[in-house]
N, C-alpha and C positions, 0 to 999 in steps of 0.2 A: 745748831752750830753752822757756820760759814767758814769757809776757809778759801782764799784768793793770793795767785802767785801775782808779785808785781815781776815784770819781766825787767825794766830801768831799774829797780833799785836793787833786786836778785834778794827781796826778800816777802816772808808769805803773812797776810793779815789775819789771824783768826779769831772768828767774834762767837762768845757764847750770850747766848739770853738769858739776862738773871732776871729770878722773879721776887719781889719784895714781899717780904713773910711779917708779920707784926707780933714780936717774940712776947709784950704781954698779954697779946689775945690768945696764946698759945699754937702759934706759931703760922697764924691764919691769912691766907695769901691775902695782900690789900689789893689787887687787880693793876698795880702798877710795875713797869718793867722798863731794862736797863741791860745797855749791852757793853760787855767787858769786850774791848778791841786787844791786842797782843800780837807784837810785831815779832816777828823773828826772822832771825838772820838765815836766809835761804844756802848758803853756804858751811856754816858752823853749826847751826842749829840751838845760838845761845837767842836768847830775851833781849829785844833793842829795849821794846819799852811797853807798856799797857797802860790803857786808859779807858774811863768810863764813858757812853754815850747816848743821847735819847734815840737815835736811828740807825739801822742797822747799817753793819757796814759796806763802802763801796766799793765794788773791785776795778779796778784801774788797768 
């Protein structure tokens, strides 16, 4: 997990690493990976927004 405060926008990125599992081989990691970004409101502490991405992410 990554977690980066942006100080301009007063809010914090946090990325976890997913790992892609292949649920009919019984549940068998495919070696491929994916990181969920997740912006939140550094003040409120509500969800701006999240999205998928191939690189991790940048802190600012």
């Amino acid at each position: 997990m990554t977690v980066c405060y942006s100080e301009p926008n007063g809010t914090f990125v946090i990325g976890y690493l997913l790992f892609e599992k292949n649920i009919l081989k019984g549940g068998e990691l495919t070696g491929k990976t994916k990181w969920a970004n997740v912006i939140i409101d550094g003040g409120g502490g509500k969800i701006i927004t999240a999205y998928p991405t191939s690189d991790k992410p940048r802190c600012q």
